[in-house]
MDAnalysis code that builds the backbone (N, CA, C; Angstrom):
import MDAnalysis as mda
import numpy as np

u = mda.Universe.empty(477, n_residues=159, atom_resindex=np.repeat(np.arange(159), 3), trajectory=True)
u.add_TopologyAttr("name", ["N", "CA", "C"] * 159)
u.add_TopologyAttr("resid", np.arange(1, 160))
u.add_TopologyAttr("resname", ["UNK", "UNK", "UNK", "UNK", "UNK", "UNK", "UNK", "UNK", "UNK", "UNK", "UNK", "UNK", "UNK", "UNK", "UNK", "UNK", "UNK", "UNK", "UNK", "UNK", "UNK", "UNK", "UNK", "UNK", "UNK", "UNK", "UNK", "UNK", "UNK", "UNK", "UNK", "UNK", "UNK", "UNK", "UNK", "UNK", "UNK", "UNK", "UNK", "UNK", "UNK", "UNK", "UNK", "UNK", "UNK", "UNK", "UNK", "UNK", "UNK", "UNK", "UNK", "UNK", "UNK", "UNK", "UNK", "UNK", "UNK", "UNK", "UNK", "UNK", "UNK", "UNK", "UNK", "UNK", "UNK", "UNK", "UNK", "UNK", "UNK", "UNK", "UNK", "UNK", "UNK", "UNK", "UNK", "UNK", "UNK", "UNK", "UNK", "UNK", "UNK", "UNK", "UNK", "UNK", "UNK", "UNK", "UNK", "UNK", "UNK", "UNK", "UNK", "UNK", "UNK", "UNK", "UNK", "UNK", "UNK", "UNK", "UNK", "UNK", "UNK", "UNK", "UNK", "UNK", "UNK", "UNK", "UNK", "UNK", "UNK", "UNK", "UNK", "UNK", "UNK", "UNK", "UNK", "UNK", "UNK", "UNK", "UNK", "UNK", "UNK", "UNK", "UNK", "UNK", "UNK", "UNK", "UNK", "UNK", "UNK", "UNK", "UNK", "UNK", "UNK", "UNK", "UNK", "UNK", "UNK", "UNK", "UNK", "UNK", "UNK", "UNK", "UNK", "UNK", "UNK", "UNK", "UNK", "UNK", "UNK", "UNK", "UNK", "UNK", "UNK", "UNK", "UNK", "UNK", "UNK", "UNK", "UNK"])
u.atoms.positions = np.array([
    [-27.463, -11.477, -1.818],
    [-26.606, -12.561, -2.222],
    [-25.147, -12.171, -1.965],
    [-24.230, -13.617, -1.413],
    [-23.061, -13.237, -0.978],
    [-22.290, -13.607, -1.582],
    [-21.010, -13.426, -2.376],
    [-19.949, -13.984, -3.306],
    [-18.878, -14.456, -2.520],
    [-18.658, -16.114, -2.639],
    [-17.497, -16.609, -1.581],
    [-15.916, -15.970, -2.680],
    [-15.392, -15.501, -1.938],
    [-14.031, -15.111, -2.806],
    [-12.984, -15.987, -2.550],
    [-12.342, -16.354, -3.161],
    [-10.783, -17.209, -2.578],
    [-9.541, -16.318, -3.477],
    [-8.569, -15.576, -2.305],
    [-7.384, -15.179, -3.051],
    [-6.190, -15.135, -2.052],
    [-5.182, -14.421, -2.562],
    [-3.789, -14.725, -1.854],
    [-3.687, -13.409, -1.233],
    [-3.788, -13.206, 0.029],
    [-3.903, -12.121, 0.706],
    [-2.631, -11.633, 1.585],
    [-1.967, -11.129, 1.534],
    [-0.624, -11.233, 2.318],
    [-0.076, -12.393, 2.210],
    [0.082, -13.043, 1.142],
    [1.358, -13.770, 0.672],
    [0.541, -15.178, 1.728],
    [-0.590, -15.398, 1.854],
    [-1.182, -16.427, 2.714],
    [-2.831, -16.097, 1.661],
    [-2.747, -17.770, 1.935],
    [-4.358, -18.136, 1.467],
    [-5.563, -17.561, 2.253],
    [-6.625, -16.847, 1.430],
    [-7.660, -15.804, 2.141],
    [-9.353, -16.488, 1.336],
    [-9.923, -16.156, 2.292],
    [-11.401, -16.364, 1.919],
    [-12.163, -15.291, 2.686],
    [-13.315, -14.608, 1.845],
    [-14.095, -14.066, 2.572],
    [-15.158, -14.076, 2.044],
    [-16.889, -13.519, 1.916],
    [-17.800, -13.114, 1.656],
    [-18.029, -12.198, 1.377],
    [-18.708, -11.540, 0.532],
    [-18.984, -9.725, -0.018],
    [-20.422, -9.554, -1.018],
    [-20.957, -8.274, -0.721],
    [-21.972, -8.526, -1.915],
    [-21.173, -7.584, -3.293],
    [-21.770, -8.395, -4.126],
    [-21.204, -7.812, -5.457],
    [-20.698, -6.849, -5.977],
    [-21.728, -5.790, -5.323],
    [-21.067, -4.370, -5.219],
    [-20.157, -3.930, -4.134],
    [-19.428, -4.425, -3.185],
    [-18.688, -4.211, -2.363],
    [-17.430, -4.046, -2.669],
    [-16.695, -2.620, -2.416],
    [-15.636, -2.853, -2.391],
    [-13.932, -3.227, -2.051],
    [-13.297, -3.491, -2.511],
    [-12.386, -4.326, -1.926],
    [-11.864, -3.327, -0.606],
    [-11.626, -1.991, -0.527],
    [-11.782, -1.748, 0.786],
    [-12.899, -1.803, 1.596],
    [-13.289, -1.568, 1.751],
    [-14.739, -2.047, 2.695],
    [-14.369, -3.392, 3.009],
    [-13.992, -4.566, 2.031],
    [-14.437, -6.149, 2.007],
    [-12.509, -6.017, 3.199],
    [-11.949, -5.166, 2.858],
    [-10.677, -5.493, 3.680],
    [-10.842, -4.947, 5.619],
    [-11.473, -3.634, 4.963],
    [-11.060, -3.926, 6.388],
    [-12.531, -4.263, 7.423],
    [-14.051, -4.534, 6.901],
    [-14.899, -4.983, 7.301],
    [-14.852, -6.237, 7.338],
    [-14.807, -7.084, 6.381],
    [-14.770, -8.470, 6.503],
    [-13.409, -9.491, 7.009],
    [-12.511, -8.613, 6.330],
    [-11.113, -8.794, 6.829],
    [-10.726, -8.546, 8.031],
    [-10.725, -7.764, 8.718],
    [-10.432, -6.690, 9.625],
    [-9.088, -6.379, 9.629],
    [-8.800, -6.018, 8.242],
    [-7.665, -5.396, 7.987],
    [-7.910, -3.537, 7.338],
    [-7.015, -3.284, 9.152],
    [-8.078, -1.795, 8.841],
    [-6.725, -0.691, 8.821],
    [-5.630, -1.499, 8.253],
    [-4.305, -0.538, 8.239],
    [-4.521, 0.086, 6.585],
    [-5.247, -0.214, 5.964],
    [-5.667, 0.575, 4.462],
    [-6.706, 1.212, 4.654],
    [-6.407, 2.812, 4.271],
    [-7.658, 3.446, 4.742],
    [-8.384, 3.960, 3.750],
    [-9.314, 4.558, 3.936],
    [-9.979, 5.378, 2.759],
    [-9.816, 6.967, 3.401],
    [-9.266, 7.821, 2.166],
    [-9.519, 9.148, 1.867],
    [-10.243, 9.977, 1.390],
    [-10.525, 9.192, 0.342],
    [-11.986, 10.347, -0.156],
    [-12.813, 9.338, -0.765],
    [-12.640, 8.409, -1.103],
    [-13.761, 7.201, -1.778],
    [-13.441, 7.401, -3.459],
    [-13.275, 8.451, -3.802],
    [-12.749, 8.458, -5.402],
    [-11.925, 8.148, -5.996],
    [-10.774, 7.448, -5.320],
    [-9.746, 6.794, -6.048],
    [-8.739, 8.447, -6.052],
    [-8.686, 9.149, -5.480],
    [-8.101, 10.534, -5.825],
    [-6.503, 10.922, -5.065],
    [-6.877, 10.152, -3.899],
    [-6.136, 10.183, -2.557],
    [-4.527, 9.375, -2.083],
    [-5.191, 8.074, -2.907],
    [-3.995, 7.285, -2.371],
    [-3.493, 6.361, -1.063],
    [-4.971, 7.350, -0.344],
    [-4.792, 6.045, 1.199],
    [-4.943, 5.118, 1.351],
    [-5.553, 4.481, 0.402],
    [-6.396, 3.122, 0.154],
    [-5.415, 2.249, -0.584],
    [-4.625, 2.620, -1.362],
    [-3.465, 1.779, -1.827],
    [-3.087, 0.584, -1.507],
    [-3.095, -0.350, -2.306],
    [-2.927, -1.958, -2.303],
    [-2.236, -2.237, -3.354],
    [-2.034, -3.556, -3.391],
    [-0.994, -3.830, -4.650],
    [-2.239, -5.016, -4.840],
    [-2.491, -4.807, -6.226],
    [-2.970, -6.170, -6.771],
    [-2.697, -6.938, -7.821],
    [-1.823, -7.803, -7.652],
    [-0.849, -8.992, -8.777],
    [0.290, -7.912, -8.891],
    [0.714, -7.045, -7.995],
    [1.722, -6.562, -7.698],
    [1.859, -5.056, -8.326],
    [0.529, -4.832, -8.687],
    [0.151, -3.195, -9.158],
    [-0.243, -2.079, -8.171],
    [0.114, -1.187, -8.173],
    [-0.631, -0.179, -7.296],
    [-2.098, -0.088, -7.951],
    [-2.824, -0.166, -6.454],
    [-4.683, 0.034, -7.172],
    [-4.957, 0.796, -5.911],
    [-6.230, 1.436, -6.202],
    [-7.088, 2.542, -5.313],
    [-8.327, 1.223, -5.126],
    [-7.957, 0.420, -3.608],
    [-8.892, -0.685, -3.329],
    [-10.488, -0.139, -2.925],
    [-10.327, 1.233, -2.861],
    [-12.319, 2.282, -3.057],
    [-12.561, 2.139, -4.449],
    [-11.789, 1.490, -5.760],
    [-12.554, 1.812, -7.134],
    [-12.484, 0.234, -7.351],
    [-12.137, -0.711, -7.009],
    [-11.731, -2.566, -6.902],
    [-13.164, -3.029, -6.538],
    [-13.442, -3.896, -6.837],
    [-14.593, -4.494, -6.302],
    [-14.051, -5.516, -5.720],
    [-14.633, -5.786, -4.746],
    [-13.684, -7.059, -3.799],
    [-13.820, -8.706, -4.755],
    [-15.206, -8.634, -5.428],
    [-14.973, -9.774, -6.386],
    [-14.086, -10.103, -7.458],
    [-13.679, -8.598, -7.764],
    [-12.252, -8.786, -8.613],
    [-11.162, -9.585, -8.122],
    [-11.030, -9.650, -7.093],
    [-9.899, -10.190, -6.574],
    [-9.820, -11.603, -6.430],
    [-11.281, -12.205, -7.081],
    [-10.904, -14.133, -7.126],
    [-9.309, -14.424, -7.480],
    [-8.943, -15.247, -6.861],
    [-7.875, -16.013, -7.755],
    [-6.757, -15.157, -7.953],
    [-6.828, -13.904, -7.194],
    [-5.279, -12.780, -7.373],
    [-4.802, -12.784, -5.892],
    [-3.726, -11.666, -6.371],
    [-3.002, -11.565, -5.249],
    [-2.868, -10.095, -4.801],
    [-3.094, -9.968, -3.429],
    [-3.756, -8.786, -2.425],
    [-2.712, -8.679, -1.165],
    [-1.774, -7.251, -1.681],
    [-0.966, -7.162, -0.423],
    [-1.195, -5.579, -0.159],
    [-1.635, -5.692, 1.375],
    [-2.140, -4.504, 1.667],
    [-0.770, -4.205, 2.903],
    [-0.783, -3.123, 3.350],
    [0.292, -2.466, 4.560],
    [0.637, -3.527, 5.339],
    [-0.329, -4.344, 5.688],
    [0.085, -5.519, 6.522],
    [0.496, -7.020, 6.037],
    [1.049, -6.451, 4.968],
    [1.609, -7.958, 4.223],
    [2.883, -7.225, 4.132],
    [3.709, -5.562, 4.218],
    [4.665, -4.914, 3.591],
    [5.879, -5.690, 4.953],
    [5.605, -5.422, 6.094],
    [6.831, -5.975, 6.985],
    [6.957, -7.358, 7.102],
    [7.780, -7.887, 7.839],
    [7.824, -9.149, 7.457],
    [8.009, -9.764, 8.997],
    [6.711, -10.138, 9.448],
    [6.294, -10.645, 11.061],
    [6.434, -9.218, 11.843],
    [7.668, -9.411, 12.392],
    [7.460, -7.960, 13.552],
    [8.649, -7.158, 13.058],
    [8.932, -7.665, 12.060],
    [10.474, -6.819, 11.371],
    [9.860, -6.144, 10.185],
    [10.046, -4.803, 10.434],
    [9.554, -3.713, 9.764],
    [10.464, -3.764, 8.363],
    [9.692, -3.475, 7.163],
    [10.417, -3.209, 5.993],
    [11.290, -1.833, 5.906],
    [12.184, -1.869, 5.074],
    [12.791, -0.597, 5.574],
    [12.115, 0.711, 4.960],
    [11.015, 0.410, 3.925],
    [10.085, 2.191, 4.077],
    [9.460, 2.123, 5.459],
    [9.161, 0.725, 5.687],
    [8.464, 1.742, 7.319],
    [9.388, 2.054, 8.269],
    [10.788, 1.614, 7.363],
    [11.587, 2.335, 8.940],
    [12.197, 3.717, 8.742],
    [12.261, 4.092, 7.274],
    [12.865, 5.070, 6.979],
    [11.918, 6.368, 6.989],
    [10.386, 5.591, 7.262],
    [9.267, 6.444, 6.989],
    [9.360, 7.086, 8.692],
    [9.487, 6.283, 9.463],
    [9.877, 6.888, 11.031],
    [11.297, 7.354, 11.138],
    [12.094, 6.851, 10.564],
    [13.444, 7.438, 10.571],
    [13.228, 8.880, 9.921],
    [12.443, 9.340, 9.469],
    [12.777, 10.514, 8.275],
    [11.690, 11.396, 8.956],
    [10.948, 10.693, 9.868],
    [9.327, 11.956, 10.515],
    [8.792, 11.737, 9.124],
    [7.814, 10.811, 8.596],
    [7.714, 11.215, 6.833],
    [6.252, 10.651, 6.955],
    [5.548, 11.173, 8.479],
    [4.008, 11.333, 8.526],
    [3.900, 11.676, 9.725],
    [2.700, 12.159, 9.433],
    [1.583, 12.781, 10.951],
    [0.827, 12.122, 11.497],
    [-0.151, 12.304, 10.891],
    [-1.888, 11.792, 10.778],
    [-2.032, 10.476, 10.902],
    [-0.995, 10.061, 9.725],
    [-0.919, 8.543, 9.270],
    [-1.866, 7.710, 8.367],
    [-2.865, 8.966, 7.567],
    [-4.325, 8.263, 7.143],
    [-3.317, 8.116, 5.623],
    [-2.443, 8.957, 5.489],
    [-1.437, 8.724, 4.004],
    [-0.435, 7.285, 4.051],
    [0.073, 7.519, 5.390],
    [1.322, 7.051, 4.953],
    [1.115, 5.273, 4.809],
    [-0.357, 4.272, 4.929],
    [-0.108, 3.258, 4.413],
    [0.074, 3.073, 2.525],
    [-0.842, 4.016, 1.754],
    [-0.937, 3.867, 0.713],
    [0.452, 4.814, 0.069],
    [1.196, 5.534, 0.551],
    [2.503, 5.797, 0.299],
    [3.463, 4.941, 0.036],
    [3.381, 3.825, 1.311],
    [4.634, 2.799, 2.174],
    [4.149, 1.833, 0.619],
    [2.932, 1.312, 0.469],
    [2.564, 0.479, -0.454],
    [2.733, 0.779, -2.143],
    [3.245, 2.532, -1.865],
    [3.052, 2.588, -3.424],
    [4.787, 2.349, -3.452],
    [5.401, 3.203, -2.775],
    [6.447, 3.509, -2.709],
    [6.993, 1.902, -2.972],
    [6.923, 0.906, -2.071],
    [7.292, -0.244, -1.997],
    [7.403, -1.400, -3.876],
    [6.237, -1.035, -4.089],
    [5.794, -1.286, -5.790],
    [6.800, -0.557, -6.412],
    [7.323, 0.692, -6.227],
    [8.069, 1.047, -7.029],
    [9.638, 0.890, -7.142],
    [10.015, 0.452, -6.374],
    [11.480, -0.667, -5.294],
    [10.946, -1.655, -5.775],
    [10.159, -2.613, -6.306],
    [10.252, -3.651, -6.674],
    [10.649, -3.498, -7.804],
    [10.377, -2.873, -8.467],
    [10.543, -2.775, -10.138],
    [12.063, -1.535, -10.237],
    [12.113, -0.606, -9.313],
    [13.374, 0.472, -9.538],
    [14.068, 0.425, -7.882],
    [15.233, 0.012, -7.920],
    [15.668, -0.523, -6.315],
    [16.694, 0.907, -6.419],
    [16.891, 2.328, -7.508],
    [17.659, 3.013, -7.844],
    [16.840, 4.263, -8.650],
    [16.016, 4.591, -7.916],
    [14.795, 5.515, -8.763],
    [15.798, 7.122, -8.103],
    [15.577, 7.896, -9.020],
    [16.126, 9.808, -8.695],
    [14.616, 9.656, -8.434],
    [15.196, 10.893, -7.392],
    [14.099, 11.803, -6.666],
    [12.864, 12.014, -7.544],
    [13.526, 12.646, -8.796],
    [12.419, 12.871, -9.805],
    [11.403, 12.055, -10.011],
    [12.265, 11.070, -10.204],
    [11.085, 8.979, -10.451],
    [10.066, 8.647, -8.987],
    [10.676, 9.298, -7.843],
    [9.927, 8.955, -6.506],
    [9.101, 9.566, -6.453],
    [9.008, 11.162, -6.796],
    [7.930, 12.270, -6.907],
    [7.076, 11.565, -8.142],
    [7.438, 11.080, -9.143],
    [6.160, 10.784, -10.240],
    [5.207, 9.431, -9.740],
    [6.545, 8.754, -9.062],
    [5.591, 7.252, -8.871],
    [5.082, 7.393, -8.055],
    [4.901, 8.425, -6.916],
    [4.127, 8.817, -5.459],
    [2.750, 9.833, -6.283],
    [2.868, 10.333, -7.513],
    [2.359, 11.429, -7.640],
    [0.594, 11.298, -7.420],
    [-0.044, 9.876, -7.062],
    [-1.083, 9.436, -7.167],
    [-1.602, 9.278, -5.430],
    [-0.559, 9.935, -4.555],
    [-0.944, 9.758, -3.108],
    [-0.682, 11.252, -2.823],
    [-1.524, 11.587, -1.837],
    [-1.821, 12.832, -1.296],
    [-1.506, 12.943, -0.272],
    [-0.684, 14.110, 0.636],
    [-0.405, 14.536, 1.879],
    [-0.900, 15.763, 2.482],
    [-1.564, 15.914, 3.350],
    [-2.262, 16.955, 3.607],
    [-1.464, 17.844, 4.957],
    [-0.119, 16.374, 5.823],
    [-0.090, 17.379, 6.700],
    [1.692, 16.960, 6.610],
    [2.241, 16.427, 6.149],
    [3.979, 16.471, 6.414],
    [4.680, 16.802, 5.065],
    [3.866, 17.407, 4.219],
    [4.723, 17.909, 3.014],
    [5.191, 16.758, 2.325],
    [6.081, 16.608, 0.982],
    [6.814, 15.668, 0.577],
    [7.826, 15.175, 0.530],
    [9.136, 16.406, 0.921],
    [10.179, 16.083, 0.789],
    [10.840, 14.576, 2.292],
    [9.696, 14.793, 3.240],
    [10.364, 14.165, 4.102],
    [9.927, 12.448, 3.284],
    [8.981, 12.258, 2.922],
    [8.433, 11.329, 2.205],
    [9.362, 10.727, 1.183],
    [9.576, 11.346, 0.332],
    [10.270, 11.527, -0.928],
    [11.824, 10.922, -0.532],
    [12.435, 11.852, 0.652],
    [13.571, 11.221, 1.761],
    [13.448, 10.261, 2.196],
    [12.747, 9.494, 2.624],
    [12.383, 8.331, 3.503],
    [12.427, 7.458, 2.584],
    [11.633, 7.037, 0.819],
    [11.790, 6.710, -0.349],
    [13.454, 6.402, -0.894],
    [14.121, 6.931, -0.784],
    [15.088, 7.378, -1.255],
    [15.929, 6.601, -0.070],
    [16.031, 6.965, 1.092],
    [16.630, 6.443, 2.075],
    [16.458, 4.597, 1.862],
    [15.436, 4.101, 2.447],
    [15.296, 2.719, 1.636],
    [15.454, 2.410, 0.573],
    [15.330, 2.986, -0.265],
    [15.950, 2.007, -1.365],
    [17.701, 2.524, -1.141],
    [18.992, 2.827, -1.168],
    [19.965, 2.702, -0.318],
    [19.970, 1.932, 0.565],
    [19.331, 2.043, 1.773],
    [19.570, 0.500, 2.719],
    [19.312, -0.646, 1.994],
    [18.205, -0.717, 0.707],
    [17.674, -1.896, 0.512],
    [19.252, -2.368, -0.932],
    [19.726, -1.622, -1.451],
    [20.822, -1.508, -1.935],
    [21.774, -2.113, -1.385],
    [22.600, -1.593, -0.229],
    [23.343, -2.160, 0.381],
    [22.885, -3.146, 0.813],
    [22.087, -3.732, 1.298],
    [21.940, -5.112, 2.162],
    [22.198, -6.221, 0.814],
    [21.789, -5.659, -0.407],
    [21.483, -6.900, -1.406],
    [23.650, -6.647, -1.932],
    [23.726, -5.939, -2.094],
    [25.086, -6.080, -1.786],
    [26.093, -6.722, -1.396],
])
């Protein structure tokens, strides 16, 4: 049995199918084919999987995709805006502030959640609100920099 879902998926109306136990990653980037959210370890441990749901950071490997009736689901590809990059993803290339790249969507997404709510976070506040995403190959400080760097541009522009 298949559960029709209806929710707000990148700031645009979404429908898909899933079985009950499916979860909202899997249902994103299988049914979706939104495959810029990745999975790291499946335990919610990692941080690659990172989504915002009703504007929260969530680990979309512990979400069941039926949770998401009637909410709102912004994954890496809802963060830029058409072909104009937000400025963590520009500061995230401006700064070298990934490798691999299996981190840096659920970073860009946490990081971003936390600029919504602190547009003026210390280093200290960027290291705690990141402290739920894992880097295995570019360290943090360039991360942490890149964080820090956008919110300043995003500062000045509102300026």
């Amino acid at each position: 049995m298949k559960l029709h879902i209806d929710t707000t998926l990148n700031q645009e109306p979404a429908e898909f199918l899933c079985a009950p136990d499916e979860t909202l990653l899997s249902a994103l980037r299988n049914e979706l084919g939104l495959t810029g959210t990745k999975e790291g370890c499946g335990t919610g441990d990692c941080g690659a999987c990172s989504v915002l749901l009703d504007g929260r950071v969530v680990a979309s490997c512990l979400v069941l995709a039926a949770e998401v009736q009637g909410r709102a689901v912004t994954t890496i590809e809802g963060i830029a805006s058409g072909t104009t990059l937000h400025p963590l993803q520009t500061a995230f290339l401006k700064e070298a502030a990934l490798q691999c790249g299996v981190c840096t969507p659920g970073f860009i997404v946490a990081a971003k959640a936390l600029l919504d709510v602190n547009l003026d976070p210390t280093e200290e506040q960027v290291r705690y609100w990141l402290a739920g995403n894992l880097c295995r190959c570019t360290g943090y400080d360039k991360i942490v920099r890149a964080v820090l760097d956008a919110a300043a541009n995003m500062r000045s522009t509102r300026a």
